[in-house]
C-alpha positions as CSV (number, residue, x, y, z in Angstrom):
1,X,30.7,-1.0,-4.0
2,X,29.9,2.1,-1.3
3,X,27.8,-0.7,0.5
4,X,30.6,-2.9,1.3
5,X,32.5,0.4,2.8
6,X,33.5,-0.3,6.1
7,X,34.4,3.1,6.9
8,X,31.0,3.8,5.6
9,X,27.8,4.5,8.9
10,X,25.6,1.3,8.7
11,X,22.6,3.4,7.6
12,X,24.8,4.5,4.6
13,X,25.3,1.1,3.9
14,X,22.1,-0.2,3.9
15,X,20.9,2.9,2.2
16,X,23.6,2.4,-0.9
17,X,22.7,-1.4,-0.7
18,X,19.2,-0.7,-1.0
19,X,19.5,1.8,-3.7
20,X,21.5,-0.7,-6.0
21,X,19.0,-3.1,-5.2
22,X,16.6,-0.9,-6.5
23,X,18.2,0.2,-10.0
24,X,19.1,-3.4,-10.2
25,X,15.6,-4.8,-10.2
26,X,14.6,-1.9,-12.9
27,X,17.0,-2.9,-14.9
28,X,16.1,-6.5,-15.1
29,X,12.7,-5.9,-15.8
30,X,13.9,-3.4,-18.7
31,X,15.8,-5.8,-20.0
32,X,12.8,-8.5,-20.2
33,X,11.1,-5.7,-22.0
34,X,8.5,-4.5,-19.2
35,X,8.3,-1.1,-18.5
36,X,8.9,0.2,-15.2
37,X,6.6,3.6,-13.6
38,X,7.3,5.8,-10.7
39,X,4.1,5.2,-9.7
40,X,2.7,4.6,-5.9
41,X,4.0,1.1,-4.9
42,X,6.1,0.6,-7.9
43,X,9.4,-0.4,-5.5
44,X,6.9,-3.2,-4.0
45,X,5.5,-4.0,-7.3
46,X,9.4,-4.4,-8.2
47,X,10.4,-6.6,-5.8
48,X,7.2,-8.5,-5.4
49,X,7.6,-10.0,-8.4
50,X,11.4,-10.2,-9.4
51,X,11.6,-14.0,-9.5
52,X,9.5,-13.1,-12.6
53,X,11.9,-11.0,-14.1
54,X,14.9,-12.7,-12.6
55,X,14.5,-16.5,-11.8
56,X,17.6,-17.1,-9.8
57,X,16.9,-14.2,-7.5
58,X,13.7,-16.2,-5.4
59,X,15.6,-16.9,-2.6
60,X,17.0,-13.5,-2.2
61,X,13.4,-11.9,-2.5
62,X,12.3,-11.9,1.1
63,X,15.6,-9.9,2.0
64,X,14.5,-7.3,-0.7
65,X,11.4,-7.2,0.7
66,X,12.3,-7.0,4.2
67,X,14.7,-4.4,3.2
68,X,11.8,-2.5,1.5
69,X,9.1,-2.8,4.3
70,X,12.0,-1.1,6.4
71,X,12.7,1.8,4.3
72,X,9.2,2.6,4.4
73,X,8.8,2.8,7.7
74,X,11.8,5.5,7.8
75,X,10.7,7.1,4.9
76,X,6.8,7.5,5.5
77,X,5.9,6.9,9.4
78,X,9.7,8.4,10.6
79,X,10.4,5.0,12.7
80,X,13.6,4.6,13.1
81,X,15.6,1.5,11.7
82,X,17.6,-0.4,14.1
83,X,20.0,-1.8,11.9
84,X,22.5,-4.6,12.6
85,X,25.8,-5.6,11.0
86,X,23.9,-8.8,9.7
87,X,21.0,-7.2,8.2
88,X,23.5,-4.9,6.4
89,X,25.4,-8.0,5.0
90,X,22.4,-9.7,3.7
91,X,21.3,-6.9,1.9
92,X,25.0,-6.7,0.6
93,X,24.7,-10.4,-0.5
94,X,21.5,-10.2,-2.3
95,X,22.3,-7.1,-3.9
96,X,25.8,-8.5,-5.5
97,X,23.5,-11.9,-6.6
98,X,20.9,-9.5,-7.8
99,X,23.9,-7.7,-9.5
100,X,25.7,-11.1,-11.4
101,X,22.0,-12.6,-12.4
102,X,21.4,-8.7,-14.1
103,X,24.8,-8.9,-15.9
104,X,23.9,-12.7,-17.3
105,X,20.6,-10.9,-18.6
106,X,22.6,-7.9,-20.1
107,X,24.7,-10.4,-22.1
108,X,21.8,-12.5,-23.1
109,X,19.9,-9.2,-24.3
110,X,23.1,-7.6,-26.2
111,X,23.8,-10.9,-28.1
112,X,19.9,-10.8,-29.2
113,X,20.0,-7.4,-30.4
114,X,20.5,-6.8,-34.4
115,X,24.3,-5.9,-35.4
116,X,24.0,-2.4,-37.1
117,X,27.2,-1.5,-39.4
118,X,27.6,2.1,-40.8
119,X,28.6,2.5,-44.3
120,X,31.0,5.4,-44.8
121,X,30.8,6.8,-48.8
């Protein structure tokens, strides 16, 4: 949501974007029943192999990893990002299908999951 801000500084946006992206892909490899670390390299191990994870997401994967390279390069080396309305929006884009194809898996997981009833004496 805070991505698609308008009000919002592009680097905000692309941050937020970014960040959903990032949760997003955790999730959907929880949900397949990986594990995920906080290990060295584990956003590019993430987002490396989505389409593994997520199926549907392949042709969204190079923006993820575009997105990624970038964020490392502010993060680690201090370059500066020159971002542009359009790389903002198809971050935006591949995070909301990112978002939908996670929300599929979430129903998919919660119907396989046993019912539990309490019994009240």
């Amino acid at each position: 949501h805070d991505a698609k801000l308008k009000d919002a500084t592009l680097d905000g946006r692309y941050n937020n974007a970014y960040s959903a992206a990032h949760a997003l892909a955790q999730a959907a490899f929880k949900l397949r029943g990986f594990r995920t670390t906080d290990s060295r390299g584990h956003r590019q191990t993430l987002f490396s192999a989505l389409e593994h994870a997520v199926p549907a997401i392949g042709k969204e994967k190079s923006s993820f990893e575009k997105a990624h390279s970038l964020r490392n390069k502010a993060e680690y080396d201090g370059d500066p990002i020159d971002l542009q309305q359009s790389m903002v929006d198809d971050l935006v884009r591949a995070t909301e299908s990112l978002q939908t194809e996670v929300k599929l898996l979430y129903k998919a997981w919660r119907i396989q999951q046993p019912r539990t009833t309490s019994h009240r004496s």
